[in-house]
LUMLUMMAR-718447 format. One record per residue (C-alpha): x, y, z; residue number from 1. Coordinates in Angstrom, 1 decimal, m for minus. Example, Ala and Ser with C-alpha at 12.3 -4.5 7.8 and 13.67 -1.06 7.14 Angstrom:
2
<node px="12.3" py="m4.5" pz="7.8" num="1"/>
<node px="13.7" py="m1.1" pz="7.1" num="2"/>
REM end
This chain:
268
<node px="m67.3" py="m137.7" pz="221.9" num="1"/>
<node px="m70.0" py="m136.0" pz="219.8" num="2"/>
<node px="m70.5" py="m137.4" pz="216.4" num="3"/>
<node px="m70.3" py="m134.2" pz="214.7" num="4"/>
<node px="m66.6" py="m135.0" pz="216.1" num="5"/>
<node px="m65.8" py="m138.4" pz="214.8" num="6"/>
<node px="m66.8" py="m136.9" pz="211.5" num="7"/>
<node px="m64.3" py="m134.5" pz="211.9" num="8"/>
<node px="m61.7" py="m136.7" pz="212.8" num="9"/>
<node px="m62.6" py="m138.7" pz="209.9" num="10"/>
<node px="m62.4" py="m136.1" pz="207.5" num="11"/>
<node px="m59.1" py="m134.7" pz="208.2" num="12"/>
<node px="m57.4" py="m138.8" pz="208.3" num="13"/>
<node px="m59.1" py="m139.5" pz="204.8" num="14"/>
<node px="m58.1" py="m136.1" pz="203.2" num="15"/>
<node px="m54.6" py="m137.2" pz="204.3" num="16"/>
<node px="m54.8" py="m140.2" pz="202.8" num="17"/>
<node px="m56.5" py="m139.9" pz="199.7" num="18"/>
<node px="m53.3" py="m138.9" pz="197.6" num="19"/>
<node px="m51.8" py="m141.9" pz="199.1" num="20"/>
<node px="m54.0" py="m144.0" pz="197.6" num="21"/>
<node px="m53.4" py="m142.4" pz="194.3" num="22"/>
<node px="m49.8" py="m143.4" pz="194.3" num="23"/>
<node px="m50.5" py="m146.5" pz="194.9" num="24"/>
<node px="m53.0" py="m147.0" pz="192.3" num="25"/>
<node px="m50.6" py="m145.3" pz="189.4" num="26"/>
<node px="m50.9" py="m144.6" pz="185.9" num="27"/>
<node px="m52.3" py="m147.7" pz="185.3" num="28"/>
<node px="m55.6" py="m146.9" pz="186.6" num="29"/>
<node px="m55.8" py="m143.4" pz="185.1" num="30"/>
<node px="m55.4" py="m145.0" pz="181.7" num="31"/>
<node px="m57.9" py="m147.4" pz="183.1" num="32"/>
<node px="m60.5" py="m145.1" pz="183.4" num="33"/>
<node px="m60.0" py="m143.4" pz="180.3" num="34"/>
<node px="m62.0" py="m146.6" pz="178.9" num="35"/>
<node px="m65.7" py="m146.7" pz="178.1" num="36"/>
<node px="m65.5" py="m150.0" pz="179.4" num="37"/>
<node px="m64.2" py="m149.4" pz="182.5" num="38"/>
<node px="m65.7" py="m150.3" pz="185.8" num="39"/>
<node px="m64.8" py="m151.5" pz="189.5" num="40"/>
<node px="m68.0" py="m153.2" pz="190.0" num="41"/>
<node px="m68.0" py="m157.1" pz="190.0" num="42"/>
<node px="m70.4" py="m159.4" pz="188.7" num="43"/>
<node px="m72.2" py="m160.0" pz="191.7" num="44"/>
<node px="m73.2" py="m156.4" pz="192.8" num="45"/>
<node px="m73.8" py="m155.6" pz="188.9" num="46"/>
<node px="m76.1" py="m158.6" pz="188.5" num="47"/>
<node px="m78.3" py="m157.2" pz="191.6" num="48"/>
<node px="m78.1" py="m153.8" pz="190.0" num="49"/>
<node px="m79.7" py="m155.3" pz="186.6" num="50"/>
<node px="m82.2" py="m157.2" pz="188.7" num="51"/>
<node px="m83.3" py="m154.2" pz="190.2" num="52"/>
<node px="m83.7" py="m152.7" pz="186.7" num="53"/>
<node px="m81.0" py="m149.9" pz="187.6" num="54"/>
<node px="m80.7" py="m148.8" pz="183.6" num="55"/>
<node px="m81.4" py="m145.4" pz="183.1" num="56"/>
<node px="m82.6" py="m144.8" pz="186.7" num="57"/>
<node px="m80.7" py="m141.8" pz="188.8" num="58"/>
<node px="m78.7" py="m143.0" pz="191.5" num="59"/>
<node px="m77.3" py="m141.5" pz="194.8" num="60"/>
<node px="m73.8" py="m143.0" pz="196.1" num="61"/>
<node px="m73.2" py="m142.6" pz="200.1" num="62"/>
<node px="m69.6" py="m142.5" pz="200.7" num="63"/>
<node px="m68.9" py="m142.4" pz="197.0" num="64"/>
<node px="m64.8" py="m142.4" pz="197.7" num="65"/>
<node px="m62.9" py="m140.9" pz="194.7" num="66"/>
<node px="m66.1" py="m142.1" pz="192.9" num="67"/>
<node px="m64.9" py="m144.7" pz="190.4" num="68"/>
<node px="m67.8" py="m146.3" pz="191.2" num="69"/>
<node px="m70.1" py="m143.8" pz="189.8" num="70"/>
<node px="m68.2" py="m143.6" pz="186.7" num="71"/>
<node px="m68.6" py="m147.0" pz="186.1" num="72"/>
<node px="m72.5" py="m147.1" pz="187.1" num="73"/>
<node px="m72.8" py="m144.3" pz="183.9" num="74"/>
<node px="m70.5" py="m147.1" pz="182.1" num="75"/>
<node px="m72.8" py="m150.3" pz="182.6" num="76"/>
<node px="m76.0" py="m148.0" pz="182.0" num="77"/>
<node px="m77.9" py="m146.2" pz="184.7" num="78"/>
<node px="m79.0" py="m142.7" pz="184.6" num="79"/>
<node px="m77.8" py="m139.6" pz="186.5" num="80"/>
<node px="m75.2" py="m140.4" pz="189.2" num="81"/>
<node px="m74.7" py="m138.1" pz="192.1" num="82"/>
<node px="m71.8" py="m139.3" pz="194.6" num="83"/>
<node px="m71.4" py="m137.8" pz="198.2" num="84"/>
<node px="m68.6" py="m137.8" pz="200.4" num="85"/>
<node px="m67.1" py="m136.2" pz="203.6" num="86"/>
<node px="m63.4" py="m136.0" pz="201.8" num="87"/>
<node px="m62.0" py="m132.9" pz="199.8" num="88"/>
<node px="m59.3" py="m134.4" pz="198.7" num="89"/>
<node px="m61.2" py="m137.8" pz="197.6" num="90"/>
<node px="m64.4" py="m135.3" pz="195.7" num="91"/>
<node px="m61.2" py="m133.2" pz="193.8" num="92"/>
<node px="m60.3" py="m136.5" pz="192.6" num="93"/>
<node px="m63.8" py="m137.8" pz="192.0" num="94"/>
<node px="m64.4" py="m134.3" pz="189.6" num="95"/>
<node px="m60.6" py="m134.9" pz="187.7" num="96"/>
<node px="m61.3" py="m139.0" pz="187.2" num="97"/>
<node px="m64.6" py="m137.8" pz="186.1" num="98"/>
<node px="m63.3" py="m135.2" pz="183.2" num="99"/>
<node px="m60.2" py="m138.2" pz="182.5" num="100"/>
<node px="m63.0" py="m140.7" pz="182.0" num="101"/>
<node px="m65.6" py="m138.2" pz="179.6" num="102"/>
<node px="m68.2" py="m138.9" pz="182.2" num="103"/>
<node px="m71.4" py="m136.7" pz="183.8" num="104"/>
<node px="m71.3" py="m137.6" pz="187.2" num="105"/>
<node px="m72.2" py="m135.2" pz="189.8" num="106"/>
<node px="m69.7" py="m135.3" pz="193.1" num="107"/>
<node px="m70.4" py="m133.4" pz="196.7" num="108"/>
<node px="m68.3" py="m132.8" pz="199.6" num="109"/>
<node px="m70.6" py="m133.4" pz="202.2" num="110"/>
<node px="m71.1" py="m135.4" pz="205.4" num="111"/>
<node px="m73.3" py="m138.1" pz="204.3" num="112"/>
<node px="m75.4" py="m137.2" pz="207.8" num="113"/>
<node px="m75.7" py="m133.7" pz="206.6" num="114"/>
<node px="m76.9" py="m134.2" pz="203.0" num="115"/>
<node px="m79.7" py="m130.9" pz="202.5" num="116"/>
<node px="m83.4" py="m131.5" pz="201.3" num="117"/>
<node px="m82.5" py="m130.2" pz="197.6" num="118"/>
<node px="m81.1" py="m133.7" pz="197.1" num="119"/>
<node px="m84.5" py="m135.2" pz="198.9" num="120"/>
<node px="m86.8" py="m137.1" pz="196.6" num="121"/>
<node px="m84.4" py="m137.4" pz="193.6" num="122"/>
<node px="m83.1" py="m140.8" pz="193.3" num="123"/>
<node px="m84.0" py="m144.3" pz="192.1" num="124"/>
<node px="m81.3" py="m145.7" pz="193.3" num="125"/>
<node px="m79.5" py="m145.3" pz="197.0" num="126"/>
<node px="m76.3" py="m147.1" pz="196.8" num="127"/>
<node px="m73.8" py="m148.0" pz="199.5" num="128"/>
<node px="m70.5" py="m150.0" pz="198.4" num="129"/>
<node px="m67.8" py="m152.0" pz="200.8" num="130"/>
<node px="m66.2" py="m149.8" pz="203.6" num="131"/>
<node px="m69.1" py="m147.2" pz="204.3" num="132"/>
<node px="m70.9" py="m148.1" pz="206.8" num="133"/>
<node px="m68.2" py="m148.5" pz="209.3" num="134"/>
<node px="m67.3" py="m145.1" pz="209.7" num="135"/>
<node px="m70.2" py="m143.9" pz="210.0" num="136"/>
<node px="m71.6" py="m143.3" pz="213.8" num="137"/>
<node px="m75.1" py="m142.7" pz="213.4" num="138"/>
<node px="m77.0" py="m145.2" pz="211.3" num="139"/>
<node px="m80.5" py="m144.2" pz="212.5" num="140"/>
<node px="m79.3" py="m140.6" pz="211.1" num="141"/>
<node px="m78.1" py="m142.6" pz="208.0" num="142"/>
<node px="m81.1" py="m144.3" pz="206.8" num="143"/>
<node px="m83.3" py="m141.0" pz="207.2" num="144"/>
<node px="m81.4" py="m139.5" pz="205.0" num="145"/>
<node px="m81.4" py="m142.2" pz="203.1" num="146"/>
<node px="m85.2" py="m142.4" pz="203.1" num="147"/>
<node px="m85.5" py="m138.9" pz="201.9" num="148"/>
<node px="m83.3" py="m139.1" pz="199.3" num="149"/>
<node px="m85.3" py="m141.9" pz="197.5" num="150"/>
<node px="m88.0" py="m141.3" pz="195.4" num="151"/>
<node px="m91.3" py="m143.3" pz="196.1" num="152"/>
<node px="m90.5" py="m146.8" pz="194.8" num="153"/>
<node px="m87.1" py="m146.4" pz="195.3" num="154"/>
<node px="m84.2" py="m148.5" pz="195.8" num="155"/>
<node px="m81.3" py="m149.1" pz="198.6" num="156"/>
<node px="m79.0" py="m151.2" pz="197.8" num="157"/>
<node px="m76.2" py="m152.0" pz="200.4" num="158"/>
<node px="m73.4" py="m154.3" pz="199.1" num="159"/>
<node px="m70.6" py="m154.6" pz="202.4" num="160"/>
<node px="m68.7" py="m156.4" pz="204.1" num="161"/>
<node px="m69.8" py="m158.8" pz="206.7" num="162"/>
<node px="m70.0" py="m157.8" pz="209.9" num="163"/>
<node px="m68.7" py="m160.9" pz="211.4" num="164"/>
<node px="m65.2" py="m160.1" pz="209.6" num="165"/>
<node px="m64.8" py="m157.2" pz="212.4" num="166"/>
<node px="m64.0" py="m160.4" pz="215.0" num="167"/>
<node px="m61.0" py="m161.5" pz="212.5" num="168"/>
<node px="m57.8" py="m159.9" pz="212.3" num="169"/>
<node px="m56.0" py="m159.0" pz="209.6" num="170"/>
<node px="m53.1" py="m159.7" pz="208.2" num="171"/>
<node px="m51.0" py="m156.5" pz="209.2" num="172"/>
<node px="m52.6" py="m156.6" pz="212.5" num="173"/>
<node px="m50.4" py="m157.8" pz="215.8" num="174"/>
<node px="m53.1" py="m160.4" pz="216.5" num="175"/>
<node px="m53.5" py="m161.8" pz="213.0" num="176"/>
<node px="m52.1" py="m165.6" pz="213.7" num="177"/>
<node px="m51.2" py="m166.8" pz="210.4" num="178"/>
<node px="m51.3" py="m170.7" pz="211.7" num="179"/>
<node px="m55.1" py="m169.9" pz="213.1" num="180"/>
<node px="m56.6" py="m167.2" pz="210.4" num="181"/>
<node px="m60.0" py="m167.7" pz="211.6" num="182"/>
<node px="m59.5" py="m167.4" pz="215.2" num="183"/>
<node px="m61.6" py="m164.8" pz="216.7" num="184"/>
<node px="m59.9" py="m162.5" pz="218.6" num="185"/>
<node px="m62.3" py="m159.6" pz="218.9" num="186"/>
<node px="m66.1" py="m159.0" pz="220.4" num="187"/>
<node px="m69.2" py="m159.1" pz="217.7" num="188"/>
<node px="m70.5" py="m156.9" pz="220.4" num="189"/>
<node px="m67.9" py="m154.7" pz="220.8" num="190"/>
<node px="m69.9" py="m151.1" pz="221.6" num="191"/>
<node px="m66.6" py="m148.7" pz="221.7" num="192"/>
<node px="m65.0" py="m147.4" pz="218.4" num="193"/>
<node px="m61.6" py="m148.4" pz="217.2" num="194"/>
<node px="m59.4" py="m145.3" pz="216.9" num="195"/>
<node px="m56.4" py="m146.0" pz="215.0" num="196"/>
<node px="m53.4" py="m143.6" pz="213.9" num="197"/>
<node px="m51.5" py="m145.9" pz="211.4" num="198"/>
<node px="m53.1" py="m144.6" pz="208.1" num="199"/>
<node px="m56.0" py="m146.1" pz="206.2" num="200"/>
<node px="m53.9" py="m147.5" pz="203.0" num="201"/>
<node px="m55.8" py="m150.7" pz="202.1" num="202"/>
<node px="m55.1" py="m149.8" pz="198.6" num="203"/>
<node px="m50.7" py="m149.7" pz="199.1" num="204"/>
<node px="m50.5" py="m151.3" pz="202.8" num="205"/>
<node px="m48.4" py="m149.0" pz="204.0" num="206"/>
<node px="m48.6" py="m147.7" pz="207.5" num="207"/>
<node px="m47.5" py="m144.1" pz="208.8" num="208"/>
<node px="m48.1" py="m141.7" pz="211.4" num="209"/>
<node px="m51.6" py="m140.3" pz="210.2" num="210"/>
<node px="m54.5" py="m138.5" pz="212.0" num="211"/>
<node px="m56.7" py="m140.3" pz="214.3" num="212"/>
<node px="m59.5" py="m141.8" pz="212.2" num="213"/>
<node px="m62.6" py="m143.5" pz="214.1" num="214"/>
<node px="m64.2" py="m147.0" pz="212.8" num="215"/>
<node px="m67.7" py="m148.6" pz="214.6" num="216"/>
<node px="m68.4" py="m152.3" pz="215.0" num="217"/>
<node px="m72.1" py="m153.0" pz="213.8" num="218"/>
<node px="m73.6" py="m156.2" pz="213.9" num="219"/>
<node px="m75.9" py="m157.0" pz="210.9" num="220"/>
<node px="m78.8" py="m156.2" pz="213.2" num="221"/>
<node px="m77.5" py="m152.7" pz="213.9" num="222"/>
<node px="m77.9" py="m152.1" pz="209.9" num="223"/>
<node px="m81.0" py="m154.2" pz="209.5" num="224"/>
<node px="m83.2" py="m152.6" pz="212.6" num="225"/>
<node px="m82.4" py="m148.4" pz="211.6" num="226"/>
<node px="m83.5" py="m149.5" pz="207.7" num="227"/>
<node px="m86.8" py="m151.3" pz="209.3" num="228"/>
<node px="m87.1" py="m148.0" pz="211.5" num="229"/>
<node px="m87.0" py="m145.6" pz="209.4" num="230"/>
<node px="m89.6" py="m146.9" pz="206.8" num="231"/>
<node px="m87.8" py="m148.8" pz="204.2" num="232"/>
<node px="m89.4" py="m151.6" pz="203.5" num="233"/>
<node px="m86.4" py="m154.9" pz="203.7" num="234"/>
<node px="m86.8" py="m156.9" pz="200.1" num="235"/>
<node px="m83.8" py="m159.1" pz="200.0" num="236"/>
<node px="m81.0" py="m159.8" pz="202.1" num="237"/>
<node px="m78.2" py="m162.5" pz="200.9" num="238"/>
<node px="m75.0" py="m163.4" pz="202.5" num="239"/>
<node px="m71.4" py="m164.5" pz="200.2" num="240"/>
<node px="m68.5" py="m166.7" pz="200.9" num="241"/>
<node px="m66.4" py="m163.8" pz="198.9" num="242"/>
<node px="m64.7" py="m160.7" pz="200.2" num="243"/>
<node px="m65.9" py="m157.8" pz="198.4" num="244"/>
<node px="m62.9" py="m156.2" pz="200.5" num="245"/>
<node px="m60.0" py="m157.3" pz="199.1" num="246"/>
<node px="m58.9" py="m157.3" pz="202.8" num="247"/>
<node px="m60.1" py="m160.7" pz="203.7" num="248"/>
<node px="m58.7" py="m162.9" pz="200.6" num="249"/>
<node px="m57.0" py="m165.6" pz="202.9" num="250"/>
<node px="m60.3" py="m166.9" pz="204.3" num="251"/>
<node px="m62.0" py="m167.1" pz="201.1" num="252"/>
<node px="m60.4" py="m171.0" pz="199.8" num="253"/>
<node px="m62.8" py="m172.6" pz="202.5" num="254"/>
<node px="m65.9" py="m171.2" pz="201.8" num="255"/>
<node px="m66.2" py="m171.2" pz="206.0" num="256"/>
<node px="m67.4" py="m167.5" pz="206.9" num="257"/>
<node px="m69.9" py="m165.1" pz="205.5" num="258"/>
<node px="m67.8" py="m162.2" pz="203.7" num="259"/>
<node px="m70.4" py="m159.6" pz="202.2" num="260"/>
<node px="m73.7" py="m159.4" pz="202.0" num="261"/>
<node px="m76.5" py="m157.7" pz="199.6" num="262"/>
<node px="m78.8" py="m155.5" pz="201.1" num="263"/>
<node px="m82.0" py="m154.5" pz="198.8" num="264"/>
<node px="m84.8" py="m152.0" pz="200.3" num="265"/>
<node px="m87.4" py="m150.4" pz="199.6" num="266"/>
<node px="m89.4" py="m147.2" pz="200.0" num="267"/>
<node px="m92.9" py="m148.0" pz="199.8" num="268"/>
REM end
């Protein structure tokens, strides 16, 4: 398959799921987000955002989701936040969350491997949150944009899941063994995408008939090496016992595996 046509798988599956996810979530988080306080950022990715000195500084989100993360970046104190994503449905409810919450963001319905040069050279801040990269099936693409979003000085900063997590099973998979959770049942190396037609709910665990939606294996040099390529300069890279994914809890107690990871970059 073309890319172009992953994408479009892609789109359609997460426009289908995106009021799913609403459901699940309720009133409770639309009252939530009504709160100046508010934000779904933990302390770990927030401290790397203050080390950075993100206050005040314009920041780009890739895959910015229904883009509660952006609201709470204007929350904790950065500057201008401009979020990007391939989903209608997730954008429409990135613009209503943004007018429930009394907030400025700035939301586009875009593929992220599309993003036009009027966005190039305006941010401080690139900023890519758990469950991006992994639909994505051009990185190389990616990080160019990337690049040319970023002002001179800039900053990317990548907080994901581990790679290494993509050999685990889940818990509502058939292979997930709850007597063995850290067996590893699937290739690191796996090349082929995952094409699954079960629904993406992570937020309500349900499962139904969906749209065919398309997922990519990396290994943590298949982010690394397209960053190094196209120009950014690698500052920091640390690795966490914790899931940032609220996916992989059960293998958390044993402090075993790495879980997520902090990318920081550079352009120089």
């Amino acid at each position: 398959m073309d890319y172009r046509d992953y994408i479009k798988a892609n789109r359609e599956a997460w426009n289908e799921v995106v009021p799913v996810h609403r459901k699940a979530r309720g009133e409770k988080f639309l009252k939530a987000i009504k709160s100046p306080e508010y934000t779904a950022l933990d302390g770990v990715i927030t401290g790397k955002l203050k080390e950075i000195g993100f206050e005040g500084k314009s920041v780009a989100q890739l895959c910015c989701n229904n883009g509660r993360e952006c609201i709470s970046l204007r929350n904790i104190g950065s500057g201008p936040v401009t979020g990007f994503d391939i989903s209608d449905a997730a954008i429409a409810e990135a613009r209503e969350l943004n007018k429930i919450a009394g907030s400025d963001c700035e939301f586009v319905r875009t593929d992220v491997l599309e993003i036009g040069p009027e966005y190039f050279g305006r941010f401080d801040i690139a900023f890519i949150t758990v469950g991006a990269l992994s639909w994505l099936p051009d990185l190389d693409k990616f990080f160019k944009v990337v690049l040319n979003l970023l002002k001179l000085g800039g900053h990317l900063l990548i907080y994901e899941m581990h790679p290494f997590l993509y050999t685990i099973p889940c818990k509502d998979e058939p292979d997930f063994d709850p007597e063995k959770p850290f067996k590893i049942v699937y290739s690191y190396f796996r090349s082929e995408p995952w094409a699954e037609n079960s629904g993406i709910d992570y937020v309500g665990g349900t499962t139904y008939k969906g749209k065919t939606s398309y997922s990519f294996t990396q290994k943590l040099s298949d982010i690394i090496n397209p960053i190094i390529r196209n120009g950014i300069t690698l500052v920091e890279l640390n690795e966490y016992p914790h899931d940032a994914s609220d996916i992989y809890a059960f293998l958390e107690k044993e402090q075993k595996l790495p879980l997520s990871f902090i990318l920081i970059g550079k352009k120089n």
